[in-house]
C-alpha positions in Angstrom: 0.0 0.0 0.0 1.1 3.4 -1.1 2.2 5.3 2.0 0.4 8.6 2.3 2.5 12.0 1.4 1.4 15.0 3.9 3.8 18.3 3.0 3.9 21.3 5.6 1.0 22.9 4.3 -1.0 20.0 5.0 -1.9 19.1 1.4 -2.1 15.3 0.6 -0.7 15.0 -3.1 -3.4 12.8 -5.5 -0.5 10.1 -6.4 -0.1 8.9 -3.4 -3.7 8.9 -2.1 -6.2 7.1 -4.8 -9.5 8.4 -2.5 -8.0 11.9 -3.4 -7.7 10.7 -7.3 -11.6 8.8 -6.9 -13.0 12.7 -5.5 -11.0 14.7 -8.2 -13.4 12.3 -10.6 -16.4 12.7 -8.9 -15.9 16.4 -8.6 -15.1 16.9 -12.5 -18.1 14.5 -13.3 -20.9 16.5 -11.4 -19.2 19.8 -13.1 -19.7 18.5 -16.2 -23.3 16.5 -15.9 -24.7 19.6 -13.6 -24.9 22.3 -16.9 -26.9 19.7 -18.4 -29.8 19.3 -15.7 -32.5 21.6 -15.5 -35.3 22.7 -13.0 -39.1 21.9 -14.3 -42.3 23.4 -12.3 -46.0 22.6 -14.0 -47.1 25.3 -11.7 -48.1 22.2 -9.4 -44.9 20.6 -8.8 -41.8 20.6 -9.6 -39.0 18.0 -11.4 -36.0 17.6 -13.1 -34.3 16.8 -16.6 -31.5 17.3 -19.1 -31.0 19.0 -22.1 -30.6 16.1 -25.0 -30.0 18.4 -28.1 -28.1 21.8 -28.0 -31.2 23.3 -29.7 -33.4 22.8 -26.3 -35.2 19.8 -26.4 -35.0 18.1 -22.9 -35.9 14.6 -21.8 -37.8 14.0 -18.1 -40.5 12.4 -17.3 -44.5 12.8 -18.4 -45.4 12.4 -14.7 -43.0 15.6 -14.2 -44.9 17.7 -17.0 -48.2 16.4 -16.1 -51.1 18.0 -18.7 -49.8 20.7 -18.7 -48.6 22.0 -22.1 -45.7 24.6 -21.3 -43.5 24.5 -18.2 -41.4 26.6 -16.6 -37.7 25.7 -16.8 -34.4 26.9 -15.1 -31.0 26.2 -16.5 -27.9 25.5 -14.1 -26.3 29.0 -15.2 -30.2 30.5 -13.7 -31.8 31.5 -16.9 -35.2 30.8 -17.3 -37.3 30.0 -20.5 -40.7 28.8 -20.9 -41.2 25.0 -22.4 -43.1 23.6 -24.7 -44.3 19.8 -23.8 -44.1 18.6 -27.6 -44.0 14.7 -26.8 -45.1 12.2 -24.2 -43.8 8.9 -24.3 -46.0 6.0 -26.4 -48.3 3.2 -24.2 -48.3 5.9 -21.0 -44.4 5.4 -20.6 -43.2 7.7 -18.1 -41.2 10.0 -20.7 -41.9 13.4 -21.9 -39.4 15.7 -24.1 -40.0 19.7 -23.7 -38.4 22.2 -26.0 -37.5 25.6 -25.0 -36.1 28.5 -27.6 -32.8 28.6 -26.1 -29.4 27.4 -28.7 -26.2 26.3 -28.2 -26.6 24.4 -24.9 -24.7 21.5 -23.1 -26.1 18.1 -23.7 -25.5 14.7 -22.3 -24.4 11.6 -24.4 -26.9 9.1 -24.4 -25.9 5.8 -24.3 -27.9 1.9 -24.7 -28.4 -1.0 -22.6 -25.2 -2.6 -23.3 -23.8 0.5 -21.0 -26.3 -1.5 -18.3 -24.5 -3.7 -15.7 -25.6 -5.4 -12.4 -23.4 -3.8 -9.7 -21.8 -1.3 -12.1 -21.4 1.9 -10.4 -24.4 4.5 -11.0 -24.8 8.5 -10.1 -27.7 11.4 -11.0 -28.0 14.7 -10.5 -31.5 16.1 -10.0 -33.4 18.2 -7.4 -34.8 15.7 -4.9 -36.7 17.5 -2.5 -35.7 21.3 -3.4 -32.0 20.4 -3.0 -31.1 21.9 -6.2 -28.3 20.2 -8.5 -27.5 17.3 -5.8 -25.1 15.2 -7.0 -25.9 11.4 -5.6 -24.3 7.8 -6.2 -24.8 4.6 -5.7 -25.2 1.4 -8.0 -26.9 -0.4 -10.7 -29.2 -3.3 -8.2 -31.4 -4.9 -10.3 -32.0 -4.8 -14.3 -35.4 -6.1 -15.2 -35.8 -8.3 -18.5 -37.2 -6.9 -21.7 -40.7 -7.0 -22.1 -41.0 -6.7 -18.4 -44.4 -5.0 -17.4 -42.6 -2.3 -15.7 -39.1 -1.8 -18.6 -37.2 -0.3 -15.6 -33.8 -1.1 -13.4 -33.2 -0.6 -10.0 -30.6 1.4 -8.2 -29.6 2.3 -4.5 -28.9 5.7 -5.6 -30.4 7.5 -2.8 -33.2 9.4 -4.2 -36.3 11.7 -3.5 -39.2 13.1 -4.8 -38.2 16.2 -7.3 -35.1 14.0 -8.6 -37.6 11.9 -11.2 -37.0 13.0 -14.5 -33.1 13.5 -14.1 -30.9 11.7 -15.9 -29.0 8.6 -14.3 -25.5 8.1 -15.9 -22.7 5.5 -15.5 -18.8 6.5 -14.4 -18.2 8.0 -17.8 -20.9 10.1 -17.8 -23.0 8.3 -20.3 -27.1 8.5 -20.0 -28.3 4.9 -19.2 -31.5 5.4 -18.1 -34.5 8.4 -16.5 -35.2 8.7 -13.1 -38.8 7.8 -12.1 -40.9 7.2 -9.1 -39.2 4.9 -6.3 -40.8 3.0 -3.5 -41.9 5.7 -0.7 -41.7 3.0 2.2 -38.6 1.5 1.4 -35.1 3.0 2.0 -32.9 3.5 -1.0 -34.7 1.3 -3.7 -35.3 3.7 -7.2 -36.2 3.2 -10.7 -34.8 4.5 -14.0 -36.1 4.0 -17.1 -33.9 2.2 -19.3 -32.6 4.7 -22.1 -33.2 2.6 -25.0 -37.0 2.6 -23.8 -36.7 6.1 -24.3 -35.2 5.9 -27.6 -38.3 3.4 -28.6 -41.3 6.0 -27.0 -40.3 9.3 -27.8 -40.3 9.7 -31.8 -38.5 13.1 -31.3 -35.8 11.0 -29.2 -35.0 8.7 -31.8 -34.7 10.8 -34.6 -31.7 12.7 -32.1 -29.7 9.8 -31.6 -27.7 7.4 -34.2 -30.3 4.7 -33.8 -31.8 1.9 -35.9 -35.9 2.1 -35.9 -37.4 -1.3 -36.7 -41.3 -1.7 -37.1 -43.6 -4.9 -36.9 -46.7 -5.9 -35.9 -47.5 -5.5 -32.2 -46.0 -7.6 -29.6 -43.4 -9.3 -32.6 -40.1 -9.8 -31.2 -37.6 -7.9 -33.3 -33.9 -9.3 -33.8 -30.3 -7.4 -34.6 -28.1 -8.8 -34.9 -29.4 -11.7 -33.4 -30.1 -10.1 -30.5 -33.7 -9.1 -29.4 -34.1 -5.9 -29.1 -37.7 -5.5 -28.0 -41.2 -6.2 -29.8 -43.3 -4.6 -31.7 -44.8 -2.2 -33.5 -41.3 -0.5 -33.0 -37.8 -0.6 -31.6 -34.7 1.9 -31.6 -31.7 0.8 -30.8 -28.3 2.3 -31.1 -26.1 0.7 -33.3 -22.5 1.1 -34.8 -21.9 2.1 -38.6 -21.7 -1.3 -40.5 -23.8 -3.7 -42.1 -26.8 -5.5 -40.0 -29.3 -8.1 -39.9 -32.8 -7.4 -38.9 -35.8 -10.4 -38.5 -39.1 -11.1 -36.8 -41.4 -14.4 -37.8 -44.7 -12.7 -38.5 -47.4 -15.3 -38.9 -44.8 -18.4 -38.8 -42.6 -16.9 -41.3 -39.3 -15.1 -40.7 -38.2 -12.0 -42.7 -35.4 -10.9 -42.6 -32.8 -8.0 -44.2 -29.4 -6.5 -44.1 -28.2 -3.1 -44.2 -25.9 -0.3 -44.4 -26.3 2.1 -41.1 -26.6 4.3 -41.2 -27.3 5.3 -45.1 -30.7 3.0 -44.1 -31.9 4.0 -40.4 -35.7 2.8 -40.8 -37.0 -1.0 -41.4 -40.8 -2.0 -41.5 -41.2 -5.9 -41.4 -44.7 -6.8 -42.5 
């Protein structure tokens, strides 16, 4: 074990103390997530989210919006702008993405479920109970499996009410999934909406990031890559530039096709 370095000012140098490297992370991690998160109020309540294009469109969640159809909306630098609710997530999802007429602003990299690991360290920043820009940590607990009635994962990230809607990211800084509701009578046990459910809800999502949309009938499993990647009517998955496979069996027969992404980025199997 490294033996710790204290010089006569009292400063312990990062080299010879990794907790002091571990902080330095943390610390440059919230400072760059934090520009990203913003305040929501409905006039009712209030929420969080992040900006997921630098022309204003944010991602949180519907529950956070409500019916309303503009929201009020503070950025981490305190400028405020009035937002338009232009999406809700499809089959009642807890998503919603609100654009405000602001340009040029900091956005987050999304990422896929690959980026999902049991156990794999986990942090958000949101504004759980009026704590504004809280920086919180903890780990992935629990992934459930696709097609799962509730297409969510579990965290200990330590969590309240005002955080849902903020964006949960891994140790690189790279979206994974949403915040939404926890368990009020348990201690530590929160949900986040796996970010390739977002991808598959939000049409206004899917069109942002390099994804793959596949359409089939209803409740069809759909395959890339031999890999399911959820079930119909429509998927969209991230995917690198190359050639893939696509197939479903409709009606006991399998169709299937290759192609270039991402000169080809939509597929309908009938």
């Amino acid at each position: 074990m490294a033996a710790l370095l204290v010089t006569s000012s009292g400063v312990v140098h990062a080299g010879d103390d990794p907790l002091a490297a571990e902080d330095a992370y943390r610390q440059k991690l919230f400072e760059r997530i934090a520009p990203s998160v913003v305040f929501i109020s409905n006039g009712q309540g209030f929420g969080s989210g992040f900006i997921v294009d630098k022309e204003g469109v944010i991602l949180t969640n519907a529950h956070v919006v409500g019916k309303a159809q503009t929201v009020a909306i503070v950025l981490h630098d305190g400028r405020r702008a009035e937002g338009t609710v232009t999406e809700r997530g499809a089959d009642n999802t807890d998503l919603a993405l609100v654009k405000i007429p602001l340009k040029n602003l900091p956005t987050l990299a999304l990422g896929n479920s690959d980026d999902l690991r049991v156990g794999a360290w986990a942090g958000s920043v949101g504004h759980g109970r009026g704590a504004i820009w809280t920086f919180n940590t903890g780990i992935i607990s629990n992934i459930y499996p696709s097609g799962h009635e509730r297409p969510v994962f579990q965290t200990q990230i330590p969590l309240n009410p005002g955080s849902s809607g903020g964006p949960i990211f891994n140790r690189r800084g790279v979206v994974v999934g949403v915040v939404t509701a926890g368990i009020t009578d348990s201690n530590s046990i929160n949900f986040g909406i796996q970010i390739d459910v977002a991808y598959r809800t939000l049409n206004g999502l899917s069109k942002l990031c390099d994804c793959l949309v596949v359409e089939a009938p209803k409740g069809v499993p759909i395959f890339i890559d031999g890999k399911m990647a959820g079930k119909g009517p429509r998927v969209a998955v991230k995917v690198e530039k190359g050639v893939h496979e696509v197939f479903a069996v409709i009606n006991g027969k399998m169709q299937k096709q290759k192609l270039a992404f991402p000169a080809m980025r939509h597929v309908v199997l009938k």
